[in-house]
C-alpha positions in Angstrom: 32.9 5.8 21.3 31.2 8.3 18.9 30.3 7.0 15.5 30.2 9.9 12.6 27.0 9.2 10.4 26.1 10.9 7.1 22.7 11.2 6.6 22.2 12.0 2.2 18.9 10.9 1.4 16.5 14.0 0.1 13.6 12.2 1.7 15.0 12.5 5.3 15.8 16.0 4.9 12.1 16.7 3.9 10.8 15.1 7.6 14.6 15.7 8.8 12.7 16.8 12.8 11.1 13.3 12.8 14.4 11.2 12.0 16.4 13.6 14.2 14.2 12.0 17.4 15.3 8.5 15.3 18.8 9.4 15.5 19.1 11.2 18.8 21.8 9.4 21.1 24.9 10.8 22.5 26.9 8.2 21.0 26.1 9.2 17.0 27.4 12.7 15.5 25.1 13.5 13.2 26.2 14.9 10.1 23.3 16.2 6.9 25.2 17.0 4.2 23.2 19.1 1.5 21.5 17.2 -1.9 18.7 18.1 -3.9 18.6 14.9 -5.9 21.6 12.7 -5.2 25.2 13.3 -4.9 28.0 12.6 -7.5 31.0 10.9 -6.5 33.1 14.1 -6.3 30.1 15.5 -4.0 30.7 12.3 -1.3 34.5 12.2 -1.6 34.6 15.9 0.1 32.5 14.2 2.7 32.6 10.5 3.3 36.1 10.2 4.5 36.2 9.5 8.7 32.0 8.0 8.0 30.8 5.5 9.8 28.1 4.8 8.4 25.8 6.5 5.7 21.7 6.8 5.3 22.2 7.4 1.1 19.3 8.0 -1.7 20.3 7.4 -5.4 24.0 8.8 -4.4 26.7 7.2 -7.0 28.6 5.2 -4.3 31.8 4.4 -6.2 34.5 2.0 -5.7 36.8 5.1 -5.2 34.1 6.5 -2.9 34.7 3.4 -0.5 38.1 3.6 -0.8 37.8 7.3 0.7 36.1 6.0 3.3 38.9 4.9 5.7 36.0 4.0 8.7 32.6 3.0 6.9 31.3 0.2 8.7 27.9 0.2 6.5 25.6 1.8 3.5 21.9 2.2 4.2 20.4 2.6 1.1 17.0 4.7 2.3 14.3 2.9 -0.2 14.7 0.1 -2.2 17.2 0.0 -5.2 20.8 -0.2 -5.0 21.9 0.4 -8.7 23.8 3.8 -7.7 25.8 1.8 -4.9 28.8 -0.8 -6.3 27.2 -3.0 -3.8 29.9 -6.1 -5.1 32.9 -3.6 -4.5 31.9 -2.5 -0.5 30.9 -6.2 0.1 34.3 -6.9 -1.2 36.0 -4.6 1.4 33.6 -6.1 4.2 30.7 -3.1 4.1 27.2 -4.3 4.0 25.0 -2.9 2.0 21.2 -2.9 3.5 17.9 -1.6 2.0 14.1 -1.7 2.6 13.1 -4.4 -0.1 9.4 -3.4 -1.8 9.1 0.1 0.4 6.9 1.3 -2.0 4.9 -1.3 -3.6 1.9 0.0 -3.3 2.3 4.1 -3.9 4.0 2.9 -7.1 1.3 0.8 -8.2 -0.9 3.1 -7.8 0.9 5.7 -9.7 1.1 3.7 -12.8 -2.5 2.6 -13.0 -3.4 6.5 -12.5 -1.4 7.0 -15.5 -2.8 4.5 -17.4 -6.8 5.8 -16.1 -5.5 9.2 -17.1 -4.4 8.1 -21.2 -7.6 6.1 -21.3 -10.2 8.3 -19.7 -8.6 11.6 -21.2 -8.7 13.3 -17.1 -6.0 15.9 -17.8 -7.3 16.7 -21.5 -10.3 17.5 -20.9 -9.7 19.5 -18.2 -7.2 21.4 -20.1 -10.1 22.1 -23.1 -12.9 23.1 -21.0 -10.0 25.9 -19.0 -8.8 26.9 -22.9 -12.5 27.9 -23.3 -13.6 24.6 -25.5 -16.4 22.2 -25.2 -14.8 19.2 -27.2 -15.4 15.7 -26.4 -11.9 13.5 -27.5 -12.5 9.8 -27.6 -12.1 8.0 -24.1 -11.6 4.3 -23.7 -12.3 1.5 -20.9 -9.5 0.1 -19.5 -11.4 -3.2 -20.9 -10.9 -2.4 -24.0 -6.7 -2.1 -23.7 -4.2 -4.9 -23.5 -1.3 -3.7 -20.4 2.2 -5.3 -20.4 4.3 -5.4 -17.4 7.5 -6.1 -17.5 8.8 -7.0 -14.6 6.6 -9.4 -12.5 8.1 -9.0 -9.1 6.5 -7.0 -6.2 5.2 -3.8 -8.0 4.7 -5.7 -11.5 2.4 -8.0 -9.3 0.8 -5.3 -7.4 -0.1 -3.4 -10.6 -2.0 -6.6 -12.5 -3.7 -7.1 -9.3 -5.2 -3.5 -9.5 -6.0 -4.5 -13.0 -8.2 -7.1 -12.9 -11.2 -5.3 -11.6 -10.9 -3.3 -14.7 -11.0 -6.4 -16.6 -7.7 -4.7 -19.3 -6.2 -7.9 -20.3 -2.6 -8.4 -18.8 0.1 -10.2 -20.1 3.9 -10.1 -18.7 7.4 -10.6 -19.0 10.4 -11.6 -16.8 13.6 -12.7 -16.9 13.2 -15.2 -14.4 10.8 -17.7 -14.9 7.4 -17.4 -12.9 5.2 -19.6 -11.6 2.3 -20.9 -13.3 0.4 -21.1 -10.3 1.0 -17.0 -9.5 0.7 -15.4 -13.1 -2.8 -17.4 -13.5 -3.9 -16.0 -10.1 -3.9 -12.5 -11.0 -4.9 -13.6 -14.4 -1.7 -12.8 -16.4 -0.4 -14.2 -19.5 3.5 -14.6 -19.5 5.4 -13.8 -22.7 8.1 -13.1 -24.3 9.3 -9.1 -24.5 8.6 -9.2 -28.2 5.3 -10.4 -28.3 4.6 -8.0 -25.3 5.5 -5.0 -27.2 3.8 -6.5 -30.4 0.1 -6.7 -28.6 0.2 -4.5 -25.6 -1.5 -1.2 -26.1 0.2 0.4 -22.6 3.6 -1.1 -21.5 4.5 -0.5 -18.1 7.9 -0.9 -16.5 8.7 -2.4 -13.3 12.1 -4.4 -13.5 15.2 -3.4 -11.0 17.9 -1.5 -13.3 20.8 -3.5 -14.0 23.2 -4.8 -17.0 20.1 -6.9 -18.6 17.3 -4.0 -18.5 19.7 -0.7 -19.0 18.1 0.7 -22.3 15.4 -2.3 -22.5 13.0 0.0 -24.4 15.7 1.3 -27.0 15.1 2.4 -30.5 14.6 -1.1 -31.8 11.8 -2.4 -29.0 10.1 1.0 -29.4 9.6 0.3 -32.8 7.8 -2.9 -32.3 5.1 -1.4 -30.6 2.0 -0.3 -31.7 1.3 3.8 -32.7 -1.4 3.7 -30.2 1.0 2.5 -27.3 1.5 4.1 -24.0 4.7 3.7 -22.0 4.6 4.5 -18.5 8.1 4.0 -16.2 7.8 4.3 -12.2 11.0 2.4 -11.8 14.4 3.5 -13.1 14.9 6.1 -15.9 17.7 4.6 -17.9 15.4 1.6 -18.7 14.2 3.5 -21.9 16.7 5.0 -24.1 15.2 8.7 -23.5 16.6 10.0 -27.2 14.7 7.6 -28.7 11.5 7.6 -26.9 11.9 11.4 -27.6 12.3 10.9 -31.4 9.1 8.1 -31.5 6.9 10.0 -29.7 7.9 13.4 -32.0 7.7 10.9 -35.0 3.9 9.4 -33.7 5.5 5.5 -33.5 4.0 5.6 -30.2 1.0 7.6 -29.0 2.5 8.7 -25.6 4.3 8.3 -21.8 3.8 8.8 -18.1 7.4 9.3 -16.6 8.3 9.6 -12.9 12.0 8.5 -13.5 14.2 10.1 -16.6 17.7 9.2 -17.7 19.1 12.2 -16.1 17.4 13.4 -12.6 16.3 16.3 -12.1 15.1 16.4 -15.8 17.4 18.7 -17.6 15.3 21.9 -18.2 15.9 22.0 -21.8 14.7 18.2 -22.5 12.1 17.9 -25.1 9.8 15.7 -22.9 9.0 18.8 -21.0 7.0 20.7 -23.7 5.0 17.6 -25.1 1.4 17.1 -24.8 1.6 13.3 -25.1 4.1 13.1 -22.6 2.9 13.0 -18.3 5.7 14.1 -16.2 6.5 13.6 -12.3 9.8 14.6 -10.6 10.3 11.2 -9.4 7.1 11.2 -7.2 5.3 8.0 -7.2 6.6 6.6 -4.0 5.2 9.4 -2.2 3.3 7.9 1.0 3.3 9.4 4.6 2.8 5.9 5.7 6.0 4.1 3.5 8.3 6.9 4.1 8.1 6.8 7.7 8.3 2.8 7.9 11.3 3.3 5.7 12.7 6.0 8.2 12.4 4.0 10.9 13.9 0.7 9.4 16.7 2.3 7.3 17.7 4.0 11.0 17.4 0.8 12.4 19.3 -0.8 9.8 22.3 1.8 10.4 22.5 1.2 14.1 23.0 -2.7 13.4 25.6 -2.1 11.0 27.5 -0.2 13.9 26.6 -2.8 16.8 24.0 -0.7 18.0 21.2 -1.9 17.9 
């Protein structure tokens, strides 16, 4: 038997020789269907139907995209979140869904405390004024001197206040779930509530999975609790912040600036204001990049398909 596999996710098609070796058998028909960022649903329902299995990025798996697919025997999400996949609607019609939990812990982590180096330390500023022809000398700050919220204490949020404390910023955080004691006074972190986070944190950095209770949790009303001098940073999931209205507070100097990876609307819509503000940092959805994750995530999301067809 020959098993038909689609293979979506932009990061295998960037290394697509090395997971070709991962995928060469004679019993799998390889199929790489074409995606610059994800596919919409009217992009998979030309292609999904007769699929045995699919290797997906941020593709918008849809209840009427299962449906189409007569054969699918499993979804391999390649990375971590699901939120583009109705993940209750295949397990409903008996597909698993599988993903590589925390892929990119540390990459990410990383990524947001270069952010908040860069607002502190003024790296791309000055650069920029000594290449203009200027010899200015803005005001730069210690990391020590700032108060960082997380919210979001899993994995990442964890991994970021842990890169923190040799810095000596102080941390507080906020969850939905309830943490341990013994873990948030570890790393040094005070728990809060999201109020009082927004209230005293002078850089608030996301790192919560996207679902009903975070879409939009930095909207128009939690931006204006923060301080002018704020910086918010997202390496997770774009809709988290209501991008209108961090638009109009950062035009309107509520907040002082923002180091986006992620945006509402991927790839970032050429004629969005973000792209021609000075207080704003901007990555193409970038910070997982790591030779060493991708290829672990390679090699376990292929793994992951050839369970889901009794391969493995």
């Amino acid at each position: 038997m020959t098993f038909r596999v689609l293979i979506t996710a932009p990061y295998m098609m960037r290394e697509r020789e090395f997971v070709a070796q991962l995928l060469d058998r004679p019993d799998l028909k390889v199929e790489w269907v074409p995606v610059r960022e994800r596919l919409e649903e009217n992009d998979l329902l030309a292609v999904i139907e007769g699929a045995d299995g699919i290797i997906c990025g941020d593709d918008r798996i849809t209840p009427k995209v299962i449906d189409q697919a007569d054969r699918l025997k499993v979804i391999v999400k390649w990375g971590t979140g699901i939120d583009s996949i109705d993940s209750e609607y295949a397990k409903s019609r008996g597909i698993p869904v599988r993903r590589t939990p925390e892929a990119f812990t540390l990459p990410v982590a990383d990524t947001a405390l270069g952010y908040m180096l860069n607002f502190c330390r003024g790296i791309v500023r000055n650069d920029l004024i000594l290449k203009s022809g200027g010899w200015d000398k803005p005001q730069g700050y210690s990391l020590s001197e700032k108060t960082v919220g997380i919210i979001g204490f899993g994995a990442i949020g964890n991994a970021v206040a842990a890169r923190l404390r040799p810095f000596g910023a102080r941390v507080l955080a906020t969850d939905i779930i309830e943490i341990p004691a013994s873990q948030s006074s570890a790393l040094n972190v005070e728990m809060c509530t999201l109020e009082a986070l927004l209230q005293e944190s002078d850089i608030v950095t996301l790192h919560c999975d996207l679902n009903p209770t975070s879409h939009r949790i930095l909207n128009a009303e939690r931006l204006a609790q923060c301080r002018r001098e704020t910086i918010v940073i997202n390496t997770a999931r774009g809709p988290l912040i209501d991008e209108v209205a961090l638009v109009s507070a950062l035009e309107a100097g509520t907040i002082a600036g923002a180091g986006l990876d992620v945006f509402e609307h991927e790839p970032l819509p050429l004629d969005s204001p973000l792209r021609s503000m000075p207080q704003a940092f901007l990555a193409a959805h970038n910070s997982n990049s790591s030779p060493e994750c991708w290829q672990r995530v390679h090699r376990n999301s292929v793994a992951m398909l050839f369970e889901g067809l009794g391969l493995a």
